[in-house]
Every structure is written in structure tokens, then in C-alpha cells.
N, C-alpha and C positions, 0 to 999 in steps of 0.2 A: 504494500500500500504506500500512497505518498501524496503528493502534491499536485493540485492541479497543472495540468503541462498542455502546451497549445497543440500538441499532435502527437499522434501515434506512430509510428511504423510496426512495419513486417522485422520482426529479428534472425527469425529462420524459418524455411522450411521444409518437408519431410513428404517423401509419399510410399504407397504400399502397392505393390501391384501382385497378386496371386501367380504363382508358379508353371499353373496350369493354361493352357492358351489352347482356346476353339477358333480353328479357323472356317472362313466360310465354307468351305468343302466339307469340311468335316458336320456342317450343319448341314449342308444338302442332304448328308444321308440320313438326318434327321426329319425333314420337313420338306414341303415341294417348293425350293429353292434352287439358286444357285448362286455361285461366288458372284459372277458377271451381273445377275440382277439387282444381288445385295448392295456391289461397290458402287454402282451406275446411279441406284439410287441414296445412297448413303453417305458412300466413300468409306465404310469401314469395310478392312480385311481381314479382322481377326478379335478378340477379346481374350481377357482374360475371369477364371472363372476361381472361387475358393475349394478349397481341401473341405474333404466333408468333415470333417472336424474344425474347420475356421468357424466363427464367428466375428459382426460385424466388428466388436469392440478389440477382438484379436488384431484383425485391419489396422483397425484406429489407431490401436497400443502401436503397433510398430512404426506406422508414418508419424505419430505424435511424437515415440524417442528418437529418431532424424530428424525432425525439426528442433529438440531442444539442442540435441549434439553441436545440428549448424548452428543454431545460437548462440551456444557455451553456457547455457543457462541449465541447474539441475531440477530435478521434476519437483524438488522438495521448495521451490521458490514458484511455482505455479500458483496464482491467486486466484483463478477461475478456469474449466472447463466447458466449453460448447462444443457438441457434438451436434453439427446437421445431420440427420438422416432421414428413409421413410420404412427402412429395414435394418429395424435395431434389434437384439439382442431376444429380448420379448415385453410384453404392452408394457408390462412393469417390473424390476424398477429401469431409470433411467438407463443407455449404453453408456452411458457419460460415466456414469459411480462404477461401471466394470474396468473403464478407463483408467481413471483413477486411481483405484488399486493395483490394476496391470501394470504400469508406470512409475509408481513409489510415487504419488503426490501424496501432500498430508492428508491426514485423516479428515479434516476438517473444509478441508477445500472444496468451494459451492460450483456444482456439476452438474451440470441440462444439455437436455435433448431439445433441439430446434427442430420442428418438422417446416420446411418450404419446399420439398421437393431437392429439384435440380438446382434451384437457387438455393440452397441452405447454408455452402459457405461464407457466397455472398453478402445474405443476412447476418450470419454469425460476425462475418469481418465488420459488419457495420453496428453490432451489440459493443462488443469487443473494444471499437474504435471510440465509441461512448463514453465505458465503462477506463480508459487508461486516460481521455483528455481529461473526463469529470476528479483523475485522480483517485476514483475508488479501486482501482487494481493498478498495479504495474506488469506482470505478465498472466494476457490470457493465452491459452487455447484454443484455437478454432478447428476444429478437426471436418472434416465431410469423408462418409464413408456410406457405402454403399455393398448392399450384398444382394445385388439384384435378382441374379442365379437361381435365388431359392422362391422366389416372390412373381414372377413372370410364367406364362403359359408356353410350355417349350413344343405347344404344337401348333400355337400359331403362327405363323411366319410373317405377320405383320409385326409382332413385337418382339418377339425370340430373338430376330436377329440384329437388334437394335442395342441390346445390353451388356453394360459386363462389370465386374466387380472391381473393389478397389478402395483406396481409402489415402486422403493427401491432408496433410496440417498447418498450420502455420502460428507463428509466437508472437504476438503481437506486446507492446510495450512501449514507451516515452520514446519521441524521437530526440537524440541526441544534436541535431539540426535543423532550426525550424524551416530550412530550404527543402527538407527529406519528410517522406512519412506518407501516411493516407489523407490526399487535399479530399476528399469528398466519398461519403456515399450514400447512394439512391434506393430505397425497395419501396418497393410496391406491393399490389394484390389484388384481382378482381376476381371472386365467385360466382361472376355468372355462367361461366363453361365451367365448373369445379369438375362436372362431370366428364369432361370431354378427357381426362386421366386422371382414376382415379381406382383403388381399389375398392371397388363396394360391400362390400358381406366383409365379416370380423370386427367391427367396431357396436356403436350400440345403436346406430338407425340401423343394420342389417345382424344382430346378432348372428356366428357362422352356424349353419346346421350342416346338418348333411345331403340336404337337398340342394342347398347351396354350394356346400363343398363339390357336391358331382358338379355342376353349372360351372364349377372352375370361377367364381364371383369373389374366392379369396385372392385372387390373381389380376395383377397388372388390367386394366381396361383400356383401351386410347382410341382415340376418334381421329386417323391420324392429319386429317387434311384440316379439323378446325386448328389442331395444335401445331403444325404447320402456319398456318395463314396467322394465326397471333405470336407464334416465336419470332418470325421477321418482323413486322413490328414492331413488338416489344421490346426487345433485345435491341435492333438500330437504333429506338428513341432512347433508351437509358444510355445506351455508349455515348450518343450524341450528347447529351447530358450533361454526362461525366466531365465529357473535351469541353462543353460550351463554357460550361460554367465555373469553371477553371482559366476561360480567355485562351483559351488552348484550340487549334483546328488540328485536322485529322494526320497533318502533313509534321505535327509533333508530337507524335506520338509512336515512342520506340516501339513499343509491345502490345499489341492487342490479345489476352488471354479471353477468348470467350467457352461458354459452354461448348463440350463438343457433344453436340446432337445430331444434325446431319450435315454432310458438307454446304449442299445448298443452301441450308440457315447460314451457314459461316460465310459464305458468298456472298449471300445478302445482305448481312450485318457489314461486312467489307465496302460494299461498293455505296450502302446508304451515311456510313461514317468516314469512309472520306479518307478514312488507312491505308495507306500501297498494301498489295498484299502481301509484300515482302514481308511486311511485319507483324504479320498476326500468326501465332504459333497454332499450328494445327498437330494433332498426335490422333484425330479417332481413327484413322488408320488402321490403328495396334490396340487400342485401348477399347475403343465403342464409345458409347455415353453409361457414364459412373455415375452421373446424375450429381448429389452433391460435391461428389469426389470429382467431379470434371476440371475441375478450374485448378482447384491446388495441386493436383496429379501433375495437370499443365505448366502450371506454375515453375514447381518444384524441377520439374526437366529443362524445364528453359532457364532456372538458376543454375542447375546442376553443369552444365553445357556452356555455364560459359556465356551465357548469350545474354543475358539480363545484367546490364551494368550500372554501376552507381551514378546518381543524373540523370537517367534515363526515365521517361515519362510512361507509365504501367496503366491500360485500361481492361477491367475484368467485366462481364456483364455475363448472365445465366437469366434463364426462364426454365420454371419446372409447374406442376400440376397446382392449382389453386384458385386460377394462374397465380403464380407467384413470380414475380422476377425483380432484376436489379442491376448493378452497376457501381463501381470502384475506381476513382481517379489515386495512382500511388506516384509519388515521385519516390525512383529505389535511392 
């Protein structure tokens, strides 16, 4: 804990990627698919999938200890946990407190689960960034992990091959520069398409039965053309946002990290903000969409690599089911 400070930064970050990897062929022999159909419409070529003995928070725990590592910061100085997800652990208690314990933070350190979807890092970076200017914390947590694998209908081929697992974190804390840190961020939310993805059955408008359960209703839903037609929107106007309101155009801006959903969304986000595309890091390739975990997965590779340098101007934006979405101005 400490002082009020006029900004945040990122200190480190960490991400998880499962051992396992389904490629599209390999799903063809699954489902009436193919590689050619999947990349053509996606641009993913492969995913990664968890060990039947993973759990989300397993994820979590490992991308969370690379991010304090790059920090230099020990788990025992963690002032708060946030965990995005919408496939945690189970309904109760939080993933965050299995975190916690997995990690060696103290015993006493206050740990939540953020549900936004696909946006839930995003959200959490902007809880986070609150919570270290206000001065009631100096290192949070932001974790987003996803275990999608277990939660998605592996016989539909509209969503099946859309997913993959994963888990990326990041340590947020006082910036030691007030030229550095997170200048801005944006979330949103509109319920009127809540349904357009969403899992229906298992909560308490849909108690799960077994009638249900046959119906496959505990499982992923997506409408995928509404959620389509509002990701590019959504997603273009927050990155714009980000840049505008900052006095920033799209032509300064090093890094565009956005959700990776489908390539097409990424396109259109590109060409409506005004970023060459040289500089927007894409990986759903290899990865698919990790949903929370999409952005700090991303993140994390493009620090890892080299590629992300001090000065450099950072814009993150995600949309996930709620709609929920957002957007992140960082100078690293």
C-alpha cells in the first residue's frame, strides 16, 4: 500500500500456453471441417489445448509466476488479485483464492474473479489501474485465463474450431515516470445481444438438468454473424478512443495488441484505426482466441521478443460476450 501516484504501469508480464496443440487437420477428423476452410475464415492454424489434469487456476498460477519473475517482484508483496475469466475452476469459490495459494501470496490478500468475457483483462487492467493511482494497492495482479476446451461443443464446427486454452498476466504498480504507465482506459457493456454468446443452462435463470445437459445448453452458444458485425465496431471505436484521447493518431502508435478473434476482426480494427499493419501483433495463428487470455498471451510474446520497447506507445482493445469490450492506451 502507499500513496496516491498519478499513474500506473505494467511491471511485468507472464503467459501460459498448454503443451498440447490441435491442429486444424487434426480437427477435421473431428468435425466436417477443414484446415483450408478454418484459416480462410479465421486465420487460425492450430490451438493449444490443457492436460486433463490442468485447471484454469493451474494456467493462471504459472503465467502469474513469469510475470512477477519479469518484475523482480515476490508473490509475498502482491496486494491484490484479479483473475478474468468465464471458465474458472468451479461456480464457487473464486479461481483467484486457488491462485493465491498456488503462488505463495499472503494469506490475507483480497482475490476476484472478473467475468467480461474476452475483455476481462482488459477490465481487470482498468480495476487495477484505479486501484495503484487511488494508492490503495501498489502491486496488483491481472491474470486472464481461459480453459475453453472443457466449456465449448467439440461437435460443432462453428465454435470448436474457434478456441483454445491459455492463461497471460500482468503486474501492475506506480509508475516510476510520469512520461510511462497506462495514459487511459475505456470499458464498456451493452446487454442487448447478451445472448448472441452466451452459455445458457448452469447458472440460476437455467438451472443444469439433464434434459439440458443432453441439449448441450451447458456449452458455448454464439450467433456468429451478430458477434461479428459488433466486434468490428466495437473494438475500432475503443482503439480509436484510446489514440484520440490521448492527442495520439494511429501513425503513433508502436503496438496495437488486440483480441485475437478472427483475422478479419483484426483487419478491420487495423484499417478503421488508422495503425500500418506492421504494427499490430497478431499470434491467433498458433494460439486461436483464449478469450481473456488473448491480449496478455499477446502481450507477453511481443515483450518476450524483443519487440515492445521503452517509449513506445501500446494500444490493447478486446470485445467478449455481454457485449462486453474495451480498450488500453500504455506508454511502455
Amino acid at each position: 500500500m502507499g500513496q496516491t501516484v498519478l499513474r500506473s504501469r505494467i511491471l511485468g508480464t507472464g503467459h501460459y500456453l498448454p503443451e498440447k496443440v490441435l491442429t486444424n487437420a487434426e480437427l477435421a477428423e473431428r468435425v466436417d471441417t477443414s484446415d483450408a476452410w478454418i484459416t480462410s475464415r479465421t486465420g487460425i492454424k492450430q490451438r493449444h489445448i490443457a492436460a486433463p489434469e490442468e485447471a484454469s487456476s493451474d494456467m493462471a498460477a504459472k503465467a502469474a509466476v513469469r510475470a512477477l519473475e519479469a518484475a523482480g517482484v515476490p508473490a509475498s508483496e502482491v496486494d491484490l488479485i484479479i483473475v478474468g475469466t468465464v471458465s474458472p475452476d468451479m461456480q464457487l469459490p473464486a479461481t483467484s483464492v486457488f491462485v493465491q495459494q498456488a503462488i505463495g501470496a499472503r494469506a490475507n490478500c483480497p482475490s476476484f474473479d472478473l467475468a467480461a468475457a474476452c475483455a476481462g483483462f482488459v477490465y481487470g487492467l482498468s480495476v487495477a489501474d484505479a486501484y495503484v493511482r487511488s494508492g490503495m494497492a501498489s502491486n496488483v495482479l491481472v491474470i486472464g485465463v481461459e480453459l475453453l476446451s472443457r466449456i465449448i461443443n467439440w461437435k460443432d464446427r462453428n465454435t470448436c474450431v474457434l478456441f483454445g486454452d491459455g492463461a497471460g498476466a500482468a503486474l501492475v504498480g506506480p509508475a516510476d515516470n510520469p512520461e510511462r504507465g497506462i495514459l487511459s482506459t475505456h470499458i464498456y457493456s451493452d446487454g442487448a445481444q447478451a445472448k448472441s454468446l452466451c452459455i445458457p443452462a448452469g447458472g440460476t435463470r437455467e438451472p443444469l438438468t439433464q434434459e439440458l445437459f443432453d441439449a448441450n445448453k451447458h456449452l458455448v452458444h454464439m450467433v456468429g454473424k451478430d458477434v461479428f458485425k459488433y466486434a468490428v465496431k466495437a473494438l475500432a471505436s475503443s482503439a480509436v478512443e484510446a489514440i484520440e484521447s490521448n492527442g495520439l493518431s494511429g501513425d503513433d502508435i508502436d503496438w496495437l495488441i488486440p483480441h485475437q478473434a478472427n483475422i478479419r476482426i483484426i483487419d478491420a480494427v487495423i484499417a478503421r484505426s488508422g495503425v500500418p499493419k506492421e504494427r499490430c501483433y497478431i499470434n491467433i495463428d498458433s494460439t486461436a482466441n483464449t478469450s481473456s487470455a488473448s491480449v496478455p498471451i499477446a502481450l507477453d510474446q511481443a515483450v518476450r521478443a524483443g519487440k515492445v520497447k521503452e517509449g513506445q506507445n501500446l494500444v490493447f482493445c478486446a470485445l467478449g460476450g455481454g457485449f462486453a469490450w474495451g480498450s488500453a492506451m500504455v506508454r511502455w
